[in-house]
mmCIF file of the N, C-alpha and C atoms, coordinates in Angstrom:
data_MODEL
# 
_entry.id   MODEL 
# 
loop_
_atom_site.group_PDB 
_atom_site.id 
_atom_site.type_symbol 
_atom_site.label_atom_id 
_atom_site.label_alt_id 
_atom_site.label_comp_id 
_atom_site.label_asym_id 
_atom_site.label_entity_id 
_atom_site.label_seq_id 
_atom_site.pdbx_PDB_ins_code 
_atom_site.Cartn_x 
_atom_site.Cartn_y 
_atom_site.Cartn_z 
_atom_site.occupancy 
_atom_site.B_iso_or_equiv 
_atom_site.pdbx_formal_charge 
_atom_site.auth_seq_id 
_atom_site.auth_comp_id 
_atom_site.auth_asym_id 
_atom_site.auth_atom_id 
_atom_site.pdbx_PDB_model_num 
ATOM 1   N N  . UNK A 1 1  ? -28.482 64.578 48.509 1.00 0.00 ? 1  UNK A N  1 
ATOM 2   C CA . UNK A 1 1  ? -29.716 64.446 49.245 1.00 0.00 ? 1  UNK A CA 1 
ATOM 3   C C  . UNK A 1 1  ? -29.707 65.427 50.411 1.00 0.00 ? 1  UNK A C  1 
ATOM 4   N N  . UNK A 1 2  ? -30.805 65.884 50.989 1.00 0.00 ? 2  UNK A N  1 
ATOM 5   C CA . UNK A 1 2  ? -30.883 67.186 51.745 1.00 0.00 ? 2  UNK A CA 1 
ATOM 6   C C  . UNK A 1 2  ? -31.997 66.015 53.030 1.00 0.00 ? 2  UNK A C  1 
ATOM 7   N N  . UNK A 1 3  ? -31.896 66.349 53.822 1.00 0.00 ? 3  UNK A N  1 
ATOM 8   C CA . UNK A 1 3  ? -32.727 66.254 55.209 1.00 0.00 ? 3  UNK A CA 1 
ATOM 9   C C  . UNK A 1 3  ? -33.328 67.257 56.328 1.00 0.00 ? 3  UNK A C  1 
ATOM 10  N N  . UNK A 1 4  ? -34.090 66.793 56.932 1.00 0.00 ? 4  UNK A N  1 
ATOM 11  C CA . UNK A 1 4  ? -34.506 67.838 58.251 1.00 0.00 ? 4  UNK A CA 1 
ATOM 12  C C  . UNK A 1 4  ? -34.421 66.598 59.189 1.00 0.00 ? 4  UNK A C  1 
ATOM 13  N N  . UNK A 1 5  ? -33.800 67.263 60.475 1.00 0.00 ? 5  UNK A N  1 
ATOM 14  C CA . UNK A 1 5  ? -33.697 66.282 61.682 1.00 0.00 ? 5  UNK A CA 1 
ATOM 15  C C  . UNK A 1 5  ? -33.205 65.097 61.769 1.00 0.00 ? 5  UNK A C  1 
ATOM 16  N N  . UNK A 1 6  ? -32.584 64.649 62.483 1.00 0.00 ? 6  UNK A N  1 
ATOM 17  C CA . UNK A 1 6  ? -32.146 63.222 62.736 1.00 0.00 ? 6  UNK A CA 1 
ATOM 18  C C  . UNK A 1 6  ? -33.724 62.348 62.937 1.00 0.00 ? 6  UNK A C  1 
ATOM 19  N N  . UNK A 1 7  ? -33.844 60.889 62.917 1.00 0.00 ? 7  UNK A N  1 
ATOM 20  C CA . UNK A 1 7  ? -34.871 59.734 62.508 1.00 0.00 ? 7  UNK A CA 1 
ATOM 21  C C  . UNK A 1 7  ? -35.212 59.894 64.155 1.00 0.00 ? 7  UNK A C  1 
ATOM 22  N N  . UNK A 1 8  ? -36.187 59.403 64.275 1.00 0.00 ? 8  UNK A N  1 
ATOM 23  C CA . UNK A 1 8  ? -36.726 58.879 65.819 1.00 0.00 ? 8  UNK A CA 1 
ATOM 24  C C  . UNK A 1 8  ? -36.189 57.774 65.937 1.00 0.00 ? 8  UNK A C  1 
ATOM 25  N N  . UNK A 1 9  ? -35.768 57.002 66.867 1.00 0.00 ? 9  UNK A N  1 
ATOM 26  C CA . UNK A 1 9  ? -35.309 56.130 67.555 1.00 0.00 ? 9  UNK A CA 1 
ATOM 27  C C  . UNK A 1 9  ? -35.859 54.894 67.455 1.00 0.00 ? 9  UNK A C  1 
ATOM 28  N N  . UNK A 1 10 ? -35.410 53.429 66.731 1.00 0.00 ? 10 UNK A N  1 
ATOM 29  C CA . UNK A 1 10 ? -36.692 52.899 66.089 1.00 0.00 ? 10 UNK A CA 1 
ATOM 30  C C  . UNK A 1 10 ? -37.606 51.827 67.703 1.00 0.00 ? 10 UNK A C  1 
ATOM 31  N N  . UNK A 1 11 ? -37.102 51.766 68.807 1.00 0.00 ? 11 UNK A N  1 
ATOM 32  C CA . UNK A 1 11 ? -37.556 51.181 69.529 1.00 0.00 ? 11 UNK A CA 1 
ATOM 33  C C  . UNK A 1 11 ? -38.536 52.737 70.836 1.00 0.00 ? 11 UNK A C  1 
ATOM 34  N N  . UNK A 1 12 ? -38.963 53.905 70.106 1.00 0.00 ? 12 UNK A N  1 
ATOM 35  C CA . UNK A 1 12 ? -39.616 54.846 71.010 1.00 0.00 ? 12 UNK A CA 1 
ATOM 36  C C  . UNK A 1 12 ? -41.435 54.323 71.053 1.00 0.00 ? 12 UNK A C  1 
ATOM 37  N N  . UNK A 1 13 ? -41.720 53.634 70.634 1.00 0.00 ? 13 UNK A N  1 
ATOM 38  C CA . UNK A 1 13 ? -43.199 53.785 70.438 1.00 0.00 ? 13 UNK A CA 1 
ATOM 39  C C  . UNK A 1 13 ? -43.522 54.559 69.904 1.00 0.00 ? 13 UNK A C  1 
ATOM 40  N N  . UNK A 1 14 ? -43.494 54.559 68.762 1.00 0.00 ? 14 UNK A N  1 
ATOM 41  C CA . UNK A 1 14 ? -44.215 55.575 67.964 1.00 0.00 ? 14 UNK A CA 1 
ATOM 42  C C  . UNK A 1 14 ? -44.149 57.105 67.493 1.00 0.00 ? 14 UNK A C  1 
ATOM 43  N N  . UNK A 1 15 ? -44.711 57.326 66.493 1.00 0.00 ? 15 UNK A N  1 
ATOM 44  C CA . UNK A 1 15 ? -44.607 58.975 66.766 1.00 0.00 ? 15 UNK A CA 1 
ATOM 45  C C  . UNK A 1 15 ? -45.232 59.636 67.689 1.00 0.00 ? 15 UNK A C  1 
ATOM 46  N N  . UNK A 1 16 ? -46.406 59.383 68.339 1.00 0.00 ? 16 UNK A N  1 
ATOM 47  C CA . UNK A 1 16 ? -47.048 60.082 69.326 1.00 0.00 ? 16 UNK A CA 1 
ATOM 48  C C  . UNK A 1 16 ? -45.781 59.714 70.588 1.00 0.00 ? 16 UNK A C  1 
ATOM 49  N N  . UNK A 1 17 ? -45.748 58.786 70.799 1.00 0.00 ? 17 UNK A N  1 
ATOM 50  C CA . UNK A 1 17 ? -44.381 58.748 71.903 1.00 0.00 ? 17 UNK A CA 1 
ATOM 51  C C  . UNK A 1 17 ? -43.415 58.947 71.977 1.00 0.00 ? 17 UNK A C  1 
ATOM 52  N N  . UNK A 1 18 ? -43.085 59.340 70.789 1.00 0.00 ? 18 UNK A N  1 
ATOM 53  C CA . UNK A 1 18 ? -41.568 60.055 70.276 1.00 0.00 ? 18 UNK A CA 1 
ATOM 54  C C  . UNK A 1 18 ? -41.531 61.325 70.904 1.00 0.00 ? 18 UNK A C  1 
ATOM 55  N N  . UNK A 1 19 ? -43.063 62.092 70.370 1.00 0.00 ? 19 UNK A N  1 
ATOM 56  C CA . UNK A 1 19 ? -43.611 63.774 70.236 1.00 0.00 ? 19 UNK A CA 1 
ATOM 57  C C  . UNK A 1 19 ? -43.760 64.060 71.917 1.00 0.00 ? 19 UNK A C  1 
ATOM 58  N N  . UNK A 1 20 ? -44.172 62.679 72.647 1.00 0.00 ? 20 UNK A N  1 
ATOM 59  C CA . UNK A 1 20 ? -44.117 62.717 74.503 1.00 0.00 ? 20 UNK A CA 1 
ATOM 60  C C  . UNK A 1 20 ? -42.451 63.166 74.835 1.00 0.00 ? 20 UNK A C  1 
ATOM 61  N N  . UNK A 1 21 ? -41.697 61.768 74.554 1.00 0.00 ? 21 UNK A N  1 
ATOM 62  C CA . UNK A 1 21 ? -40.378 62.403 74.496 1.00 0.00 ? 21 UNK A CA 1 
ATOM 63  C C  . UNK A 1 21 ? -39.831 63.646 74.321 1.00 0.00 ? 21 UNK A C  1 
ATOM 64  N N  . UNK A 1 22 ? -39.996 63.792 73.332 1.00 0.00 ? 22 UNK A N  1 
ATOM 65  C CA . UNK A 1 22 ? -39.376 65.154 72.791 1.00 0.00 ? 22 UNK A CA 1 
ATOM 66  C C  . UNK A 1 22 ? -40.229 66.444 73.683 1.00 0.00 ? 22 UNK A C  1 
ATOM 67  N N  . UNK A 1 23 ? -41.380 65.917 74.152 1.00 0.00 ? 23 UNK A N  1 
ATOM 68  C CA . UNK A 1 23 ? -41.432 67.497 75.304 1.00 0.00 ? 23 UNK A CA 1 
ATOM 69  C C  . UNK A 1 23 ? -40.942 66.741 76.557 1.00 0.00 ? 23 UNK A C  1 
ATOM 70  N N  . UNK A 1 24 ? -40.417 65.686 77.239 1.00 0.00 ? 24 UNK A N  1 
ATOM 71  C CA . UNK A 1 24 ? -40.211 65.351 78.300 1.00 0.00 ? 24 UNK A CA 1 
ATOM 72  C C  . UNK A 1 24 ? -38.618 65.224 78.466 1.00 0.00 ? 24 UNK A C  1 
ATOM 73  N N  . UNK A 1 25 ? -38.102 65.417 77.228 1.00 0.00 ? 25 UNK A N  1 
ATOM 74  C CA . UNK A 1 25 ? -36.570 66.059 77.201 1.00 0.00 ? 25 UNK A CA 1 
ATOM 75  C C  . UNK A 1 25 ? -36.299 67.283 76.424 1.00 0.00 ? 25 UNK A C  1 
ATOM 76  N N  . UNK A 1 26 ? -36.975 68.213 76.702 1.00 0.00 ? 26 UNK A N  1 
ATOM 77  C CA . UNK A 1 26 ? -36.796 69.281 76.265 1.00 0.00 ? 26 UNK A CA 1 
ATOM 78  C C  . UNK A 1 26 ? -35.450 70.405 76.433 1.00 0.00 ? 26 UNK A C  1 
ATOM 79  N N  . UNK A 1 27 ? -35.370 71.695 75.924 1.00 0.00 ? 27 UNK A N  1 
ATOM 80  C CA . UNK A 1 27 ? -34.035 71.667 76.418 1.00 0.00 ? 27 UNK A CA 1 
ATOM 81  C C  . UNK A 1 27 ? -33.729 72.205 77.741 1.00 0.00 ? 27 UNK A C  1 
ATOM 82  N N  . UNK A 1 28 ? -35.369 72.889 78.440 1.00 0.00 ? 28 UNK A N  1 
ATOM 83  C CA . UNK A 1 28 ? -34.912 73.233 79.853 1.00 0.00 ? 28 UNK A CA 1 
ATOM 84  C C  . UNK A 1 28 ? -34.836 72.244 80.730 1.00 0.00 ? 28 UNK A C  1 
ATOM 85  N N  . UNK A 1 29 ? -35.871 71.182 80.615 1.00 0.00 ? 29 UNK A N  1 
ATOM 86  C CA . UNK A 1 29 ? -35.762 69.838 81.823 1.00 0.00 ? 29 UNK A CA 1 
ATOM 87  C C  . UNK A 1 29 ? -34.231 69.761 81.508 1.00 0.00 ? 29 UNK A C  1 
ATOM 88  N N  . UNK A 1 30 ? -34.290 69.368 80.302 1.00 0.00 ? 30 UNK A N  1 
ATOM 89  C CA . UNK A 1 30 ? -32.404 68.932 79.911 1.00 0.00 ? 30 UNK A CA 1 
ATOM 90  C C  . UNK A 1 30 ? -31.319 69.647 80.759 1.00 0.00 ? 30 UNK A C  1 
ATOM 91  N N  . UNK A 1 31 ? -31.549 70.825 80.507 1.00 0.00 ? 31 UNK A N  1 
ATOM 92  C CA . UNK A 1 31 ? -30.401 71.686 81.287 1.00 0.00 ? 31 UNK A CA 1 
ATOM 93  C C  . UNK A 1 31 ? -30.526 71.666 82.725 1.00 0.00 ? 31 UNK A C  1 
ATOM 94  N N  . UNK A 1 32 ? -31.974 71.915 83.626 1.00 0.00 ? 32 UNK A N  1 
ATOM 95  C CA . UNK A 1 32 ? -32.183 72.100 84.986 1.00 0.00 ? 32 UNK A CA 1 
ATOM 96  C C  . UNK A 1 32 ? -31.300 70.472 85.565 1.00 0.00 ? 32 UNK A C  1 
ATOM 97  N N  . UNK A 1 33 ? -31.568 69.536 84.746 1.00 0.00 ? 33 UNK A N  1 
ATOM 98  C CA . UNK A 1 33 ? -31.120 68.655 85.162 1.00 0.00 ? 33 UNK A CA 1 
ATOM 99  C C  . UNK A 1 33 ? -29.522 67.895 85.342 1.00 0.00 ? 33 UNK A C  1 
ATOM 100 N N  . UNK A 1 34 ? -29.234 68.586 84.198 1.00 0.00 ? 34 UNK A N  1 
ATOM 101 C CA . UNK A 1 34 ? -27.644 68.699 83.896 1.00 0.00 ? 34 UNK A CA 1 
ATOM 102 C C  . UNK A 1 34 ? -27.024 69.619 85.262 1.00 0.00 ? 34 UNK A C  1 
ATOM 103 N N  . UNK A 1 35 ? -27.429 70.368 85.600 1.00 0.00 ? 35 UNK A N  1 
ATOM 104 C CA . UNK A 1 35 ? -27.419 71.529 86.290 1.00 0.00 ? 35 UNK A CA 1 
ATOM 105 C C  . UNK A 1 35 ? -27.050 70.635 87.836 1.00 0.00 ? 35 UNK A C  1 
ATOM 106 N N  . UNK A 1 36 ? -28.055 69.884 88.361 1.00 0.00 ? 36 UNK A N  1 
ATOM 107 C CA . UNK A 1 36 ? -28.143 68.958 88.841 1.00 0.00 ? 36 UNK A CA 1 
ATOM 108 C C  . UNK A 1 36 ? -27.188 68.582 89.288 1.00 0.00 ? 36 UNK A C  1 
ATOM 109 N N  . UNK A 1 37 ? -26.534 67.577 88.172 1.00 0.00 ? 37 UNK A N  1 
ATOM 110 C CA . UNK A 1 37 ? -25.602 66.392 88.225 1.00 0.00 ? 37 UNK A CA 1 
ATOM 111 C C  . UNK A 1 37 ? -24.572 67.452 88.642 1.00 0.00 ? 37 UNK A C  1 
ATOM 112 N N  . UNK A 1 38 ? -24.333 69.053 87.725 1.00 0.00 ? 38 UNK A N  1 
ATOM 113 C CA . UNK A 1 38 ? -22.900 69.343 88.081 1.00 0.00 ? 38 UNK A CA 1 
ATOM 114 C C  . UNK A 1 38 ? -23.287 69.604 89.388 1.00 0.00 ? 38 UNK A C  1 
ATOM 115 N N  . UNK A 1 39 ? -23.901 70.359 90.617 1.00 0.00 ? 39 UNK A N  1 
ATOM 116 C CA . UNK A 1 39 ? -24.508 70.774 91.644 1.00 0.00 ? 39 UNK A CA 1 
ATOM 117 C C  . UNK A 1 39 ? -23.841 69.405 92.737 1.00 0.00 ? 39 UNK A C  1 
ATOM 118 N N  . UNK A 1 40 ? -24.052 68.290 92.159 1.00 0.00 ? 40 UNK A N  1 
ATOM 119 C CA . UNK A 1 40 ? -23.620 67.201 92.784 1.00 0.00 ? 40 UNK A CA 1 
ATOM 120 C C  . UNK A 1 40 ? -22.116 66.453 93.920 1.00 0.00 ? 40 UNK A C  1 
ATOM 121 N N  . UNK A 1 41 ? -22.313 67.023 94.998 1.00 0.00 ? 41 UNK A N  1 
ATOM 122 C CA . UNK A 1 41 ? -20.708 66.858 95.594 1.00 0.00 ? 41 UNK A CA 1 
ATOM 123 C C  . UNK A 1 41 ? -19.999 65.898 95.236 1.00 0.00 ? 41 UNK A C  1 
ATOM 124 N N  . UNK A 1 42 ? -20.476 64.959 94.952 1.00 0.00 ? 42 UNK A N  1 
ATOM 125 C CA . UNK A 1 42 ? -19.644 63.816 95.025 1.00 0.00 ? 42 UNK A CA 1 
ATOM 126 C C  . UNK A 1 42 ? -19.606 63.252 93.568 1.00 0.00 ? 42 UNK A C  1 
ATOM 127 N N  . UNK A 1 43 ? -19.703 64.114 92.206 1.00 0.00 ? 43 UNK A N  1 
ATOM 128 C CA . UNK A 1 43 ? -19.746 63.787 91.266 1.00 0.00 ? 43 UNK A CA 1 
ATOM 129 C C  . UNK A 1 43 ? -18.590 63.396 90.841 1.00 0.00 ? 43 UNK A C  1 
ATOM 130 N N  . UNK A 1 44 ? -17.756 63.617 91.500 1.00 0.00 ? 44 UNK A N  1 
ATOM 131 C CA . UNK A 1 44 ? -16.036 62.752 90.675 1.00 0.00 ? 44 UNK A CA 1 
ATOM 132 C C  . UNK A 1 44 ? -16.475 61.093 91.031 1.00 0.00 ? 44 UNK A C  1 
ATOM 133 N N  . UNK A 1 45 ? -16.994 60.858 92.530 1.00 0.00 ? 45 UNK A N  1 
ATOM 134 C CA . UNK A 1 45 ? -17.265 59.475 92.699 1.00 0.00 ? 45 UNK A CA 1 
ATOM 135 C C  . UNK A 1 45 ? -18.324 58.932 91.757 1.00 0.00 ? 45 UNK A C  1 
ATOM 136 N N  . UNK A 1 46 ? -19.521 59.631 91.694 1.00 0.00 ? 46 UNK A N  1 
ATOM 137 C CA . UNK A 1 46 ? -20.662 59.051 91.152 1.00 0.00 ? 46 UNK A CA 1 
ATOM 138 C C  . UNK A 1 46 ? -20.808 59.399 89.622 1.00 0.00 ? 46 UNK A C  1 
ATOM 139 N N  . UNK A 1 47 ? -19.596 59.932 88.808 1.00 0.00 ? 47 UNK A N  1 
ATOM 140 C CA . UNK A 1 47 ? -19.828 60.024 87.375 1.00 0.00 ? 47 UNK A CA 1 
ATOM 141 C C  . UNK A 1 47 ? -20.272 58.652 86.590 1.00 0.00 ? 47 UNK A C  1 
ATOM 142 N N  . UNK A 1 48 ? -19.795 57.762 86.859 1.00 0.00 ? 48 UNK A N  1 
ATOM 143 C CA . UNK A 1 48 ? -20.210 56.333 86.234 1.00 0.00 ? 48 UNK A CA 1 
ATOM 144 C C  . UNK A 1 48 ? -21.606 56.288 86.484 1.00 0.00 ? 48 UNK A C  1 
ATOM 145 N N  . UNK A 1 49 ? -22.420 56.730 87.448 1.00 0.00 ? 49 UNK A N  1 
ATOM 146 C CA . UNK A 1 49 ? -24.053 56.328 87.505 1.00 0.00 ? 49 UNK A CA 1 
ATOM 147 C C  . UNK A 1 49 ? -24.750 57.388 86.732 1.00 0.00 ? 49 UNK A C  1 
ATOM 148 N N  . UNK A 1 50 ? -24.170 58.127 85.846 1.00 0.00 ? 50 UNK A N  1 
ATOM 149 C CA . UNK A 1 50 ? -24.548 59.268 85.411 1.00 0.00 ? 50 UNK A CA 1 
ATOM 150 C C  . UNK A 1 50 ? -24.702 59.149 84.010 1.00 0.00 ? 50 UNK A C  1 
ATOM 151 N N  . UNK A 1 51 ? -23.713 58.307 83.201 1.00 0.00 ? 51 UNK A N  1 
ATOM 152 C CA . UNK A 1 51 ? -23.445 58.703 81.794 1.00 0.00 ? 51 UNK A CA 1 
ATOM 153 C C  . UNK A 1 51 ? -24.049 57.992 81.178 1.00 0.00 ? 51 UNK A C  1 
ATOM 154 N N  . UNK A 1 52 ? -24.873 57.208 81.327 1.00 0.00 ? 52 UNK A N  1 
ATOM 155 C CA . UNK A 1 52 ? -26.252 56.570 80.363 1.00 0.00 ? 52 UNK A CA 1 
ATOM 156 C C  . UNK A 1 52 ? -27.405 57.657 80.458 1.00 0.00 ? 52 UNK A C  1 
ATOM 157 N N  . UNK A 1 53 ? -27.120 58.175 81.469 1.00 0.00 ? 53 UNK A N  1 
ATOM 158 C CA . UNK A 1 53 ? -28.371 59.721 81.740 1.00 0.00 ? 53 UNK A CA 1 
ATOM 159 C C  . UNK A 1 53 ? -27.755 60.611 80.912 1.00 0.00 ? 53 UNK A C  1 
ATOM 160 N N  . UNK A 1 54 ? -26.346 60.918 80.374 1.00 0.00 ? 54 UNK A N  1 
ATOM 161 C CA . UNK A 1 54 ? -26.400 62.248 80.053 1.00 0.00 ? 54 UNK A CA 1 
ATOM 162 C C  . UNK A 1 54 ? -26.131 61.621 78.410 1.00 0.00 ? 54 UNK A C  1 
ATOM 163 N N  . UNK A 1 55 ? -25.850 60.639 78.088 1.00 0.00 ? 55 UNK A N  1 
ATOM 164 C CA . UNK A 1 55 ? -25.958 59.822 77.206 1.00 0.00 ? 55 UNK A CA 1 
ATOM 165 C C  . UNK A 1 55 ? -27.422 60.050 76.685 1.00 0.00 ? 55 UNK A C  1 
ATOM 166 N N  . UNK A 1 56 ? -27.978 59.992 76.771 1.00 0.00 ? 56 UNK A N  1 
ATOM 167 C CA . UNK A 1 56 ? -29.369 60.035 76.877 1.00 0.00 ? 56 UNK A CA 1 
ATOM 168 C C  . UNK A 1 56 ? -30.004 61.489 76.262 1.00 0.00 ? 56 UNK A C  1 
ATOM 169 N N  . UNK A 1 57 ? -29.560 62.477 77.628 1.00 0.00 ? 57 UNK A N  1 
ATOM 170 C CA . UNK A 1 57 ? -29.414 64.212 77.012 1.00 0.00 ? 57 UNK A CA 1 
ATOM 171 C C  . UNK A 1 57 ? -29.150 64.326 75.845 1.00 0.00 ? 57 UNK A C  1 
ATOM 172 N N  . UNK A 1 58 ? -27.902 64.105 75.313 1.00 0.00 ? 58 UNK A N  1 
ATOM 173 C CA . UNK A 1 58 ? -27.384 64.396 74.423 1.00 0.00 ? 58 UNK A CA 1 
ATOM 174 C C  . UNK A 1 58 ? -27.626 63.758 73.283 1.00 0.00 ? 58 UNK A C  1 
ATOM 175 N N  . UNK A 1 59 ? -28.658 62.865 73.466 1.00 0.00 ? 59 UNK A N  1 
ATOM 176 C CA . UNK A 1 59 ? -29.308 62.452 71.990 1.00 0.00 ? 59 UNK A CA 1 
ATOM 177 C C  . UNK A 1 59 ? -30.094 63.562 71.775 1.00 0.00 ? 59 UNK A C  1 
ATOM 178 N N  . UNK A 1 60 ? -31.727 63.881 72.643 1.00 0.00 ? 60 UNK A N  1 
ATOM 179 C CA . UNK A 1 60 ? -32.075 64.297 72.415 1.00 0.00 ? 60 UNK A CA 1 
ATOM 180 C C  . UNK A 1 60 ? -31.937 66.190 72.400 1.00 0.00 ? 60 UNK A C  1 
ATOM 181 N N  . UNK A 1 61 ? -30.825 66.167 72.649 1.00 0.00 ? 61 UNK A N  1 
ATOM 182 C CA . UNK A 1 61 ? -29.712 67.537 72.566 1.00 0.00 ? 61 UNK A CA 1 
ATOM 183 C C  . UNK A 1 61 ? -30.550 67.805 71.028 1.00 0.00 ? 61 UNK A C  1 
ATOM 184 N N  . UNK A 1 62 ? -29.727 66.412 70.360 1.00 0.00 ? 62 UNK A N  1 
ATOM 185 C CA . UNK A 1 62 ? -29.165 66.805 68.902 1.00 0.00 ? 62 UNK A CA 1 
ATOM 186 C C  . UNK A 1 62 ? -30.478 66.118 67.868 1.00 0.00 ? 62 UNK A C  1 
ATOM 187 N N  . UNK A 1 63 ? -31.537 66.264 68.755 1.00 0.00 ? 63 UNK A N  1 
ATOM 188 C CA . UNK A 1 63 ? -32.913 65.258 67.963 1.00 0.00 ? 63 UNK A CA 1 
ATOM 189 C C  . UNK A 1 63 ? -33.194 66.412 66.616 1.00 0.00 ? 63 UNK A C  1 
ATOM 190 N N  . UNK A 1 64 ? -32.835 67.347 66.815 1.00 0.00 ? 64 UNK A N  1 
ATOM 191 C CA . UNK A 1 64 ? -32.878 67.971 65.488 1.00 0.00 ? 64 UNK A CA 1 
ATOM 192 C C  . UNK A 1 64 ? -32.074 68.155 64.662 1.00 0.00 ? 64 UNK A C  1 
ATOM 193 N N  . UNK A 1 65 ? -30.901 67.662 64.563 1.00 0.00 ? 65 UNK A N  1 
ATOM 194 C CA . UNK A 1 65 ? -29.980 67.379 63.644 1.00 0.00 ? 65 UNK A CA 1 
ATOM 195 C C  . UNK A 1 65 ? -30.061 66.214 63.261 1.00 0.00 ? 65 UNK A C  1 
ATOM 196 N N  . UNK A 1 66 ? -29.348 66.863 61.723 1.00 0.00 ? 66 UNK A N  1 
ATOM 197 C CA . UNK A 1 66 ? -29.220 65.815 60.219 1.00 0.00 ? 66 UNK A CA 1 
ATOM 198 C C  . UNK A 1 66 ? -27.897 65.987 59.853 1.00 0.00 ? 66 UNK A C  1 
ATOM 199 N N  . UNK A 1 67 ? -27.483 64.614 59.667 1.00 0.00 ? 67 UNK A N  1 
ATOM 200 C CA . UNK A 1 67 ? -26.054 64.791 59.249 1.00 0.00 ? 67 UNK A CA 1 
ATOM 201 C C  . UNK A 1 67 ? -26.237 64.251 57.741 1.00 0.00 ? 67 UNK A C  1 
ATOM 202 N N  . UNK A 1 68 ? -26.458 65.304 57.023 1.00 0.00 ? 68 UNK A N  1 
ATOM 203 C CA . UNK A 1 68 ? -26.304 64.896 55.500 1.00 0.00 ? 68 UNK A CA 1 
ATOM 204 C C  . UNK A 1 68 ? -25.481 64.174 54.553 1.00 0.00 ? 68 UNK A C  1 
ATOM 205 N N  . UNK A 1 69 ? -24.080 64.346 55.347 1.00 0.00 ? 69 UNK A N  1 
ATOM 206 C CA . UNK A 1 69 ? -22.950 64.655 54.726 1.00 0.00 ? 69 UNK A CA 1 
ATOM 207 C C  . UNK A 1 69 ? -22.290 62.623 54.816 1.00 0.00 ? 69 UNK A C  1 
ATOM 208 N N  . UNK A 1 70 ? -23.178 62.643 56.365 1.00 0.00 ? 70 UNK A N  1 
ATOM 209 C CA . UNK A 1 70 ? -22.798 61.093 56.636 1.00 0.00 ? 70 UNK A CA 1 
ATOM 210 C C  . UNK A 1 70 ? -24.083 60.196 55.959 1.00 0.00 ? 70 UNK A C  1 
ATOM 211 N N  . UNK A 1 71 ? -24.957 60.502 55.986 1.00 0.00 ? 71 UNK A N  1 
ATOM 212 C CA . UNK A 1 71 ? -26.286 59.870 55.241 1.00 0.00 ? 71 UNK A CA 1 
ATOM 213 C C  . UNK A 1 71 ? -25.360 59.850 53.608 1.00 0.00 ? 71 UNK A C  1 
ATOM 214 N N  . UNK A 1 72 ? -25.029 60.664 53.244 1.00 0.00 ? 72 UNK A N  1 
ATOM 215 C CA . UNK A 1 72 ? -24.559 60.738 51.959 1.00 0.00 ? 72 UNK A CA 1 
ATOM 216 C C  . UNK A 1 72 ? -23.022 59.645 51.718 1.00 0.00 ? 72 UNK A C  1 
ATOM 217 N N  . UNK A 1 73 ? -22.307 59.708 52.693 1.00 0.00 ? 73 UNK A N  1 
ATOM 218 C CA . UNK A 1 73 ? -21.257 58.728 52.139 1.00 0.00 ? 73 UNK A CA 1 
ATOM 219 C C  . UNK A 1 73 ? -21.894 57.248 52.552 1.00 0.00 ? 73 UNK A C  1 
ATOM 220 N N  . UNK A 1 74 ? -22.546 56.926 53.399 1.00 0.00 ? 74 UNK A N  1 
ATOM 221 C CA . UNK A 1 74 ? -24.082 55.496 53.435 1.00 0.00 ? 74 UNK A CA 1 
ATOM 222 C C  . UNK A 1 74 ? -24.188 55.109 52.410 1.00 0.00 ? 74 UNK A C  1 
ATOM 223 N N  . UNK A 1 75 ? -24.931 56.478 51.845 1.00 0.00 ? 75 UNK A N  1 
ATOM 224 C CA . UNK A 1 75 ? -26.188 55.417 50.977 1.00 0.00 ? 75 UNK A CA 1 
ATOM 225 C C  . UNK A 1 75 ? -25.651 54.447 49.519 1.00 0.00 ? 75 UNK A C  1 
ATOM 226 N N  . UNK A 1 76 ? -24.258 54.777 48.859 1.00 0.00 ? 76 UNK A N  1 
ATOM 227 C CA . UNK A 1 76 ? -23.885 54.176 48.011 1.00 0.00 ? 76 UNK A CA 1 
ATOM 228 C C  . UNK A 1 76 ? -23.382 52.821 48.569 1.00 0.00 ? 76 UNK A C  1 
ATOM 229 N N  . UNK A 1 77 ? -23.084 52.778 49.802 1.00 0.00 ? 77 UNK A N  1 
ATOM 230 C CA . UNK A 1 77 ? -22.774 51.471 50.627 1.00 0.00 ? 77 UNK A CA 1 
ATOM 231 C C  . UNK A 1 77 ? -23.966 50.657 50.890 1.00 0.00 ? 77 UNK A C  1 
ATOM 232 N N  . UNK A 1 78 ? -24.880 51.329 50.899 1.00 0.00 ? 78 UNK A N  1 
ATOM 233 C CA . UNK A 1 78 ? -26.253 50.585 50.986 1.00 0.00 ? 78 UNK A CA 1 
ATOM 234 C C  . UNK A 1 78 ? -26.869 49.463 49.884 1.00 0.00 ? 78 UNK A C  1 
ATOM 235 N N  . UNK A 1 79 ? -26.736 50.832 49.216 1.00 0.00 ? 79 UNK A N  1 
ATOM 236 C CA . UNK A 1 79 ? -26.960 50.060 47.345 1.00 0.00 ? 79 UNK A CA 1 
ATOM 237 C C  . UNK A 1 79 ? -26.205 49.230 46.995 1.00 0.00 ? 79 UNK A C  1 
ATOM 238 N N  . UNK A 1 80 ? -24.721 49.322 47.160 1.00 0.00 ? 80 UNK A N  1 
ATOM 239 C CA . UNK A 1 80 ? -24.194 48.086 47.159 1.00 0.00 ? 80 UNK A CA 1 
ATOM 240 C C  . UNK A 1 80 ? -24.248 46.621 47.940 1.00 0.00 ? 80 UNK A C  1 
ATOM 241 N N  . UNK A 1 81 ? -25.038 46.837 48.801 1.00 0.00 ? 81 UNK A N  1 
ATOM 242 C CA . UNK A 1 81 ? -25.231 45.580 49.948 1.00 0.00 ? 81 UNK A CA 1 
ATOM 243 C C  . UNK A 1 81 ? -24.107 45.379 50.963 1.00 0.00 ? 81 UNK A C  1 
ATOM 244 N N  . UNK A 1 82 ? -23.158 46.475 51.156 1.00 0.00 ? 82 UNK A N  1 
ATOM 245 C CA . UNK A 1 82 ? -22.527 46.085 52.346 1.00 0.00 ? 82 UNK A CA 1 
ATOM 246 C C  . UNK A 1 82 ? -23.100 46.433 53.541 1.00 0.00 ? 82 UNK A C  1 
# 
């Protein structure tokens, strides 16, 4: 089986709110903001308030990737009902 892109996120609202997302994490906000955090003096202290944010980045980093290869060892696990 072949794919394009990783699925939208099933709790985004929708595709129109997905398509908001996806320009409101784009990859320059993404980076200016990353940019940011490193810019940050006190980021050795404050890394813990950070990593659900960059957690976050890095989904939509990779919103255009498809992992075929893992969809593919799935789906026979599927069919079987585990």
């Amino acid at each position: 089986m072949a794919g394009k892109r990783a699925a939208p996120p099933e709790d985004c609202g929708g595709p129109w709110r997905f398509m908001a997302l996806r320009q409101k994490y784009s990859l320059w906000d993404v980076g200016e903001r990353l940019l940011e955090i490193l810019d940050d003096e006190n980021l050795v202290q404050n890394c813990e308030s950070y990593v659900e944010e960059i957690n976050t980045y890095l989904y939509w980093l990779n919103v255009e990737r498809f992992d075929r290869r893992g969809v593919n060892q799935r789906l026979p696990k599927f069919f079987q009902g585990e």
